[in-house]
C-alpha positions as CSV (number, residue, x, y, z in Angstrom):
1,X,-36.4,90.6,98.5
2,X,-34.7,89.1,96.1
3,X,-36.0,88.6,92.4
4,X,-36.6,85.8,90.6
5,X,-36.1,85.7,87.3
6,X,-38.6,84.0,85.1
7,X,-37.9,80.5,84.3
8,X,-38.0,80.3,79.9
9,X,-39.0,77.4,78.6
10,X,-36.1,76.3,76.2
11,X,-36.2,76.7,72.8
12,X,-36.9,73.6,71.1
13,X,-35.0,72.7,68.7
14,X,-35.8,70.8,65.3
15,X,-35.5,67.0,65.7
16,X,-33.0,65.7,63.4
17,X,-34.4,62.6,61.1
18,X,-32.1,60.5,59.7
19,X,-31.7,60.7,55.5
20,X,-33.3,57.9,53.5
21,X,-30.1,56.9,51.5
22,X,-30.8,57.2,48.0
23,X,-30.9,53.8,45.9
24,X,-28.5,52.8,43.7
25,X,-29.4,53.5,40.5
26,X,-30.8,50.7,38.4
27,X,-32.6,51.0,35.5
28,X,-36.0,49.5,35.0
29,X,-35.2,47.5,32.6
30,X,-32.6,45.8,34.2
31,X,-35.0,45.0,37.2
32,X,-37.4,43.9,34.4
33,X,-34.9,41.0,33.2
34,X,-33.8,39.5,36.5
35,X,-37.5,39.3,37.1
36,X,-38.1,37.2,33.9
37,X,-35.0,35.4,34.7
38,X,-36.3,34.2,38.1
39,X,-40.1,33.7,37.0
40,X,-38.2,31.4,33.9
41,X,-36.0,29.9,36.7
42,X,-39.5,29.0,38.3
43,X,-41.1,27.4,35.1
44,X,-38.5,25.5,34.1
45,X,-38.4,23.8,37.9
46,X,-42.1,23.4,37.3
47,X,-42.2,21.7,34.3
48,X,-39.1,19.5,35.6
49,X,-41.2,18.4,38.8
50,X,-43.7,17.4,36.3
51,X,-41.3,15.1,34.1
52,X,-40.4,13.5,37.5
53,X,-43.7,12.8,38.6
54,X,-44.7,11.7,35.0
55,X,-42.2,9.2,35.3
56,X,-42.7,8.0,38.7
57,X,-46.7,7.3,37.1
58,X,-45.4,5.4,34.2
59,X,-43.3,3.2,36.1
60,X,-46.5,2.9,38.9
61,X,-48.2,1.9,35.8
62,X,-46.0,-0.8,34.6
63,X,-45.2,-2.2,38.1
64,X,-49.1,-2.1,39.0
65,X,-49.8,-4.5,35.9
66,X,-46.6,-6.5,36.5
67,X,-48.0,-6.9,39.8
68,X,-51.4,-8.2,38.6
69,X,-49.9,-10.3,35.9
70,X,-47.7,-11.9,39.2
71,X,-51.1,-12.5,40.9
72,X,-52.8,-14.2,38.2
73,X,-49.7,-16.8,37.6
74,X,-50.0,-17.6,41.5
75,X,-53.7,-18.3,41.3
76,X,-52.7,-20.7,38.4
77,X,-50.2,-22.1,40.0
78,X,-51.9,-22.6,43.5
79,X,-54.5,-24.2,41.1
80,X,-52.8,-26.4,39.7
81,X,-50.9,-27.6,43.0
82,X,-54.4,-28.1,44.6
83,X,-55.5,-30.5,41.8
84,X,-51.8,-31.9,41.9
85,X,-52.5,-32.6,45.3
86,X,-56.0,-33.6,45.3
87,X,-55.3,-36.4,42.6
88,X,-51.8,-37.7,44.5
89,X,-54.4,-37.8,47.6
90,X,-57.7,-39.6,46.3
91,X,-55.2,-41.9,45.1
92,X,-53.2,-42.6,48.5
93,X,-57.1,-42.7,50.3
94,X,-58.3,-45.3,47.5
95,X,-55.0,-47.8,47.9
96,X,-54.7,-47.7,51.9
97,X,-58.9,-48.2,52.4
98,X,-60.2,-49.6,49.1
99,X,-57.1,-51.7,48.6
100,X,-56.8,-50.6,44.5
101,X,-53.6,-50.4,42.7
102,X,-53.4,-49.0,39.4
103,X,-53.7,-51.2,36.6
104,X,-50.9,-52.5,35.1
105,X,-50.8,-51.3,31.5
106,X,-49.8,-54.8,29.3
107,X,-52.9,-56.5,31.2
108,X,-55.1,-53.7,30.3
109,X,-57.7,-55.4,27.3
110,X,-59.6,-52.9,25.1
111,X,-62.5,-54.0,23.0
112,X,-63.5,-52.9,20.0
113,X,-67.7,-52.5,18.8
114,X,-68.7,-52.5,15.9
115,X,-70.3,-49.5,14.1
116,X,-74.0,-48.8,14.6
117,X,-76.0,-49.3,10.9
């Protein structure tokens, strides 16, 4: 017979990690100003966006009351045209079926009364 020799695990060995790499060194105050730098970046974007759309509201403003002032001259004007039109046709209508002409002004007589006691 022959012998067998006993089989031995092998010996496990450590598992090899890999190193953190160490971080530059900065110092905390360093760190401390590029963070007020980029939160003053931030503010000074914010309070630009706010100029902007300030000024966008102003001019809104302004056109909005151009706009109603724009309306209100149209209504006058349409006004106008209608009574314009109304008067030019009441006229037309009164000479085509009534036959009446406008009076010619050195044959127009006024009269004078005399004051009430």
């Amino acid at each position: 017979m022959a012998a067998v020799a006993p089989q031995t695990a092998p010996a496990s060995q450590p598992v090899a990690r890999p190193r953190a790499r160490p971080r530059p060194a900065q110092p905390r105050v360093a760190r401390g100003v590029v963070w007020i730098a980029v939160i003053g970046v931030l503010l000074v974007g914010v309070v630009f966006m706010n100029v902007v759309v300030l000024r966008m509201n102003i001019r809104l403003d302004h056109l909005g009351r151009e706009r109603a002032q724009l309306q209100g001259d149209n209504a006058a004007l349409a006004s106008r045209l209608s009574s314009e039109l109304a008067a030019a046709r009441i006229q037309a209508q009164a000479r085509q079926s009534l036959g009446v002409v406008p009076a010619d002004p050195s044959e127009t007589v006024y009269l004078d009364l005399p004051a009430r006691p």
